[in-house]
N, CA, C and O of each residue as an XYZ file, in Angstrom:
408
protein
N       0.852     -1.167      0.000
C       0.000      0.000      0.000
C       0.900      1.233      0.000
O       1.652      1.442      0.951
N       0.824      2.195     -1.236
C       1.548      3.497     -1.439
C       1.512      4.480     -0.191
O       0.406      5.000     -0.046
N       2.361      4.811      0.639
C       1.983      6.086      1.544
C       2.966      7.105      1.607
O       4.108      6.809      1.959
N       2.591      8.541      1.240
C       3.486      9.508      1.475
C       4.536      9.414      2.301
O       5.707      9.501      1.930
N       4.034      9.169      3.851
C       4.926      9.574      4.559
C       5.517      8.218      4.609
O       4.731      7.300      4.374
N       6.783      7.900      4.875
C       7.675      6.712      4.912
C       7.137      6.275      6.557
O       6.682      5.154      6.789
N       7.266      7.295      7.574
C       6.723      6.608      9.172
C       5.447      5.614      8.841
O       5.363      4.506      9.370
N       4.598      6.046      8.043
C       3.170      5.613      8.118
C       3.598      4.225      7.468
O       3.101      3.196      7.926
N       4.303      4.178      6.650
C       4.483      3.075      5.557
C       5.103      1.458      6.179
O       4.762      0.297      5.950
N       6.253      2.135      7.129
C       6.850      1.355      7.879
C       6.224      0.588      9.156
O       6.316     -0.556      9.601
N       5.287      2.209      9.670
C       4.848      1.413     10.497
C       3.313      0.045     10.194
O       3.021     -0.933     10.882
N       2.694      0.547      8.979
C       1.793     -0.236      8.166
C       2.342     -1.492      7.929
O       1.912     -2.551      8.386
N       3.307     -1.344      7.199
C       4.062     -2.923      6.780
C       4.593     -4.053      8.264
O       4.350     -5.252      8.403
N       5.502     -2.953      9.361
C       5.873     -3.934     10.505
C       4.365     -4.104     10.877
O       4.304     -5.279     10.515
N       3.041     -3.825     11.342
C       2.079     -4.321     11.760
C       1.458     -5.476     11.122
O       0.969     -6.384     11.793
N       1.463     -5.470      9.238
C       0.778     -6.592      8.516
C       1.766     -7.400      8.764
O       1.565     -8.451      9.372
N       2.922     -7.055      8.356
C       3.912     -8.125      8.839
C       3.869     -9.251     10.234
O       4.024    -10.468     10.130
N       3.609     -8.463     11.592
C       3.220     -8.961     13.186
C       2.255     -9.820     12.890
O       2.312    -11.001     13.233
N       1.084     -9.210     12.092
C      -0.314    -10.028     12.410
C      -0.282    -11.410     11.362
O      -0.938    -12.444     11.487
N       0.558    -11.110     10.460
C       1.097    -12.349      9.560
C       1.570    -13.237     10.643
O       0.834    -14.161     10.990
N       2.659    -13.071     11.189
C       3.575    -13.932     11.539
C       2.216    -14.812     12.921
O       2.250    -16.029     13.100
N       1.180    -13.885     13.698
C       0.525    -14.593     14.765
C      -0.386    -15.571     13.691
O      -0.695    -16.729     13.968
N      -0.725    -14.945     12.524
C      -1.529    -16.000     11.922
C      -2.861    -15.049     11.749
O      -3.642    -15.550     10.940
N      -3.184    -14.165     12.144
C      -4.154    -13.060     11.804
C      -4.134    -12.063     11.019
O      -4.358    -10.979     11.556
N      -3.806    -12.073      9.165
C      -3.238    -11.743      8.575
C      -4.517    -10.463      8.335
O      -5.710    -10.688      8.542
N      -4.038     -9.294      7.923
C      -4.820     -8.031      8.154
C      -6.157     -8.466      7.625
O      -7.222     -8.187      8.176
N      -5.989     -9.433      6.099
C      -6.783     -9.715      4.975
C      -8.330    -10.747      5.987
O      -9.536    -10.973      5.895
N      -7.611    -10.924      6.514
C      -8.569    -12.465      7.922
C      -9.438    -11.806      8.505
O     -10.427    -12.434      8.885
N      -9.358     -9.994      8.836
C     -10.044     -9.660      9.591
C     -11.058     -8.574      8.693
O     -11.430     -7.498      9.160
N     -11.293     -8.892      7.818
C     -11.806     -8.339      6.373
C     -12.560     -8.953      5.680
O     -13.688     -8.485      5.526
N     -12.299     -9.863      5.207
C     -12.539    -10.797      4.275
C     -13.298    -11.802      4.452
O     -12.732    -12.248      5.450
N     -13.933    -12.336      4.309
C     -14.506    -14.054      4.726
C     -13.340    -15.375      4.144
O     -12.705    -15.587      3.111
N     -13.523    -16.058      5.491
C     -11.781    -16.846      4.679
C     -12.131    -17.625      3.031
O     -11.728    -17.305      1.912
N     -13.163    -18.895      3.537
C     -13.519    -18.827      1.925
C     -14.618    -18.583      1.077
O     -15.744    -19.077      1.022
N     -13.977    -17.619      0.361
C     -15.157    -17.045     -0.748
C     -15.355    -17.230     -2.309
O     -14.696    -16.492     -3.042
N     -15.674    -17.576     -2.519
C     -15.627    -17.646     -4.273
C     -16.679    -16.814     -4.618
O     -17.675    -16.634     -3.918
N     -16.456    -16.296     -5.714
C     -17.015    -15.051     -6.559
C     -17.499    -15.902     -8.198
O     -17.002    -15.552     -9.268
N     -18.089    -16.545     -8.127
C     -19.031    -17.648     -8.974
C     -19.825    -16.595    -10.048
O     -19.687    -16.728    -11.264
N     -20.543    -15.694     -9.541
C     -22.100    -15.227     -9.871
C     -21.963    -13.405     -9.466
O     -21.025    -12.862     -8.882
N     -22.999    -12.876     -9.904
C     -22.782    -11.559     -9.741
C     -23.294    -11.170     -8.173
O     -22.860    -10.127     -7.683
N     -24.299    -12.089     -7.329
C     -24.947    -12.482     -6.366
C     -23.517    -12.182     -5.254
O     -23.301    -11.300     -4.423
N     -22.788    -13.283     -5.680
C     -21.617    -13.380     -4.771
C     -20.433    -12.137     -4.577
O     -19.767    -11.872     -3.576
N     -20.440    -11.595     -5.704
C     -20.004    -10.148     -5.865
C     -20.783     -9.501     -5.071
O     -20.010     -8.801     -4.417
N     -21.468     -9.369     -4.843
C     -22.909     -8.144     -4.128
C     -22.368     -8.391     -2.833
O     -21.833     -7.492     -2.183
N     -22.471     -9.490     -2.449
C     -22.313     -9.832     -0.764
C     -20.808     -9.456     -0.480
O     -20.522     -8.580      0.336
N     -19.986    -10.065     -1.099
C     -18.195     -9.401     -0.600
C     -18.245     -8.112     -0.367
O     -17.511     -7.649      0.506
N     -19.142     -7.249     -1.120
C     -18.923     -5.737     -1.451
C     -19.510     -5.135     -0.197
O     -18.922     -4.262      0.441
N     -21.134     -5.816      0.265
C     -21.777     -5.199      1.200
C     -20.896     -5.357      2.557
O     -20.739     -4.499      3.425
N     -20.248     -6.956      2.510
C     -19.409     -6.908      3.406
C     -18.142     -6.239      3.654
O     -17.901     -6.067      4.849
N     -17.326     -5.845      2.880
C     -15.985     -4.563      3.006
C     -16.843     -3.115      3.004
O     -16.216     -2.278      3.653
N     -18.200     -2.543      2.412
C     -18.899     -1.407      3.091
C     -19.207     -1.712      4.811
O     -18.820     -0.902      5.654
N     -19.853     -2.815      5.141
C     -19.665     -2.831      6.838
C     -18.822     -2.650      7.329
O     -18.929     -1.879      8.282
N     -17.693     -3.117      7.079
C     -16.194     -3.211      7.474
C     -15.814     -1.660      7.498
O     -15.535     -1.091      8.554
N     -15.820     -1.137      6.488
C     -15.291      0.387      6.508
C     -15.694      1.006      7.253
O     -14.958      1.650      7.999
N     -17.438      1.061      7.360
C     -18.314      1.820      8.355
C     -17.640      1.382     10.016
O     -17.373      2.292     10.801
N     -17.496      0.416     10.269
C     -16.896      0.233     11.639
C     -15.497      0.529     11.869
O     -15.159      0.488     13.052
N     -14.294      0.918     10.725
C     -13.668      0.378     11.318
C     -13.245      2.203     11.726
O     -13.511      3.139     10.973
N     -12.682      2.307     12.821
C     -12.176      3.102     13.685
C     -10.559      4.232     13.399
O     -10.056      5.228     13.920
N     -10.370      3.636     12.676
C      -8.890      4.336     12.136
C      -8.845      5.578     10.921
O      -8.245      6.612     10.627
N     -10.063      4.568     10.402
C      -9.981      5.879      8.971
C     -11.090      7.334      9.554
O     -11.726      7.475     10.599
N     -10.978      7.971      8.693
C     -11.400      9.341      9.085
C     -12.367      9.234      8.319
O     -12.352      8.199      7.653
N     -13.457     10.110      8.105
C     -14.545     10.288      7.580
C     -14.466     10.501      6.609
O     -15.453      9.931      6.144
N     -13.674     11.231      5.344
C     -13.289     11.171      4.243
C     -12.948      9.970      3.651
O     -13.515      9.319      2.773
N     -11.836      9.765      4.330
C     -11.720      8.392      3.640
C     -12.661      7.334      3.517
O     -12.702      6.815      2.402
N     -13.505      6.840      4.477
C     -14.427      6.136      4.208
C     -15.687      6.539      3.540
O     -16.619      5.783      3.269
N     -15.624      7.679      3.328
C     -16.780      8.133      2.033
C     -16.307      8.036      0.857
O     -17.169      7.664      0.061
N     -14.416      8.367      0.006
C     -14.308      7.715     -0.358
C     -14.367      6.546     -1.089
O     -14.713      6.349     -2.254
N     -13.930      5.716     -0.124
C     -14.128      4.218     -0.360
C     -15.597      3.473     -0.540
O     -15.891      2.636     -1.394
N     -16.427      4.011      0.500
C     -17.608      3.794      0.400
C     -18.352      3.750     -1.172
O     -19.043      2.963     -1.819
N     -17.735      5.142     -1.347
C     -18.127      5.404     -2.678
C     -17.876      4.738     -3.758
O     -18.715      4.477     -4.620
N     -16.381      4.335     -3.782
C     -16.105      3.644     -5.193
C     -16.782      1.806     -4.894
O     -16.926      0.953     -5.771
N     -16.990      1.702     -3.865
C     -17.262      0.418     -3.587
C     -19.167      0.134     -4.320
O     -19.636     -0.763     -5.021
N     -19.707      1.243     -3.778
C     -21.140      1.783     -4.249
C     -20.935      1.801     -5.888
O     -21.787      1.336     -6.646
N     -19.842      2.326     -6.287
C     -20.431      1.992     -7.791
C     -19.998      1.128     -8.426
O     -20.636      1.030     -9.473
N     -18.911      0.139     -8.316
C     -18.951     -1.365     -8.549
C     -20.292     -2.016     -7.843
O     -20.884     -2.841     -8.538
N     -20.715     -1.796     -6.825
C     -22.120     -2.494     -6.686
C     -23.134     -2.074     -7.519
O     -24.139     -2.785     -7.532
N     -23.118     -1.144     -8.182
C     -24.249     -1.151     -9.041
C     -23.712     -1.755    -10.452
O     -24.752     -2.052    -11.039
N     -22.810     -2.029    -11.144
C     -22.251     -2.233    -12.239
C     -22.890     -4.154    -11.396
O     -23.664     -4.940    -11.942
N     -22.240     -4.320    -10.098
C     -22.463     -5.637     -9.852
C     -24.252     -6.414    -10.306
O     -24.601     -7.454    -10.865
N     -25.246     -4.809     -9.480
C     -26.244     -5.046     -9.345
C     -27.045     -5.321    -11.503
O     -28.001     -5.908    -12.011
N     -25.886     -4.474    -11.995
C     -26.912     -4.945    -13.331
C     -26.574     -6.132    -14.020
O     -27.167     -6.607    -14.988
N     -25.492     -6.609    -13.399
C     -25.057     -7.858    -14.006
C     -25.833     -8.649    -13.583
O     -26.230     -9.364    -14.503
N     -26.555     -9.064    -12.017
C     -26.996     -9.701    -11.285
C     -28.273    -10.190    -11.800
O     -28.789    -11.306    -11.738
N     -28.874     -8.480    -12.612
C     -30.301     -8.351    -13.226
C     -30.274     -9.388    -14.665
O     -31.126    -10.212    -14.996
N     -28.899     -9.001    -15.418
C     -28.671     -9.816    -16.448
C     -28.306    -10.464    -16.673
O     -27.901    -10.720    -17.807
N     -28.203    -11.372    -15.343
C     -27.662    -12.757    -15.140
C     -28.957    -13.873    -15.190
O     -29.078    -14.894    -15.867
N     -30.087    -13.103    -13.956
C     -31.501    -13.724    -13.944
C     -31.813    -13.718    -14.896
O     -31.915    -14.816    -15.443
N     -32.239    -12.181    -15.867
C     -33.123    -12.741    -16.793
C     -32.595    -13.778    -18.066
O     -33.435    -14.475    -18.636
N     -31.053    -13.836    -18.497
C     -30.593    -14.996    -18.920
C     -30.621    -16.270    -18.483
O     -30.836    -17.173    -19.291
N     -30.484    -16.443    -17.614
C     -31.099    -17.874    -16.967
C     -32.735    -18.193    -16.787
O     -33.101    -19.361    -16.660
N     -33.413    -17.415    -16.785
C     -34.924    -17.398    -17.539
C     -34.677    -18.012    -18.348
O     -34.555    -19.237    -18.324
N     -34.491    -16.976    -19.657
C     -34.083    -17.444    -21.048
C     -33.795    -18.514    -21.043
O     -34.676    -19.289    -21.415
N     -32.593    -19.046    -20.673
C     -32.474    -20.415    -21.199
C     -32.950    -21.793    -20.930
O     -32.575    -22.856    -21.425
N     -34.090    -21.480    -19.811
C     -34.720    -22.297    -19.026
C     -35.987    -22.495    -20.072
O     -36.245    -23.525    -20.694
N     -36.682    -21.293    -20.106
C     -37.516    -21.098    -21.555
C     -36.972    -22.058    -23.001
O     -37.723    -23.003    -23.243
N     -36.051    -21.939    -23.730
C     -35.664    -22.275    -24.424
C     -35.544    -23.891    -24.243
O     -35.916    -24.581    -25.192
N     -35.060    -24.505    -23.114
C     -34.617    -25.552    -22.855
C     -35.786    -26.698    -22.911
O     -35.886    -27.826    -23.394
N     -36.659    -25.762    -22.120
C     -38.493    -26.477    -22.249
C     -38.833    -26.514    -24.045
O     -39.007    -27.508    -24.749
N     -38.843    -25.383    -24.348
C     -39.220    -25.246    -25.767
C     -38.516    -26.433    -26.553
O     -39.266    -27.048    -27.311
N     -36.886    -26.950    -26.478
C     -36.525    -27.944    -27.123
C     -36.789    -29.377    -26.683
O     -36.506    -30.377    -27.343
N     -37.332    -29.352    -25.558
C     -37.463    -30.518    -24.792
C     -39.162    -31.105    -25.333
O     -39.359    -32.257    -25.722
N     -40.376    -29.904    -25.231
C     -41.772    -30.529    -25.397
C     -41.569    -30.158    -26.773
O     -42.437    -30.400    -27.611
């Protein structure tokens, strides 16, 4: 992670570094351990979950998590129309599938 000041940087890296080495890697306390991203569905949920995450977490300042919030908000909607045009394709081909079948 890029940071101006070199203190911030160092001290960022020796901390991911610490929580690596106990086995609580920064990513563990973020993330769901396993996730697969299959469907646009599954995209939606990772996303809502790193917006909770931001909203709680205590370090960042209010900018920054509006921010982030933000760019996270509009991959969820890019997520949300895929999601739309994921269903109604799987309609479709459910339709179709009957149609070749009777």
């Amino acid at each position: 992670m890029p940071y101006k000041d070199k203190d911030k940087r160092r001290e960022y890296s020796r901390e991911y570094k610490r929580m690596k080495r106990v086995g609580h890697g920064l990513a563990n306390n973020i993330l769901p351990t396993p996730f697969k991203l299959r469907t646009a569905q599954n995209v939606l949920a990772l996303l809502w979950e790193q917006i909770e995450a931001v909203k709680i977490d205590t370090e960042s300042g209010v900018l920054e998590k509006a921010r982030c919030i933000g760019y996270l908000c509009g991959i969820s909607l890019k997520a949300v129309e895929t999601a739309e045009i994921e269903t109604r394709l799987d309609i479709l081909e459910r339709k179709i599938s009957l149609r070749s079948v009777g």
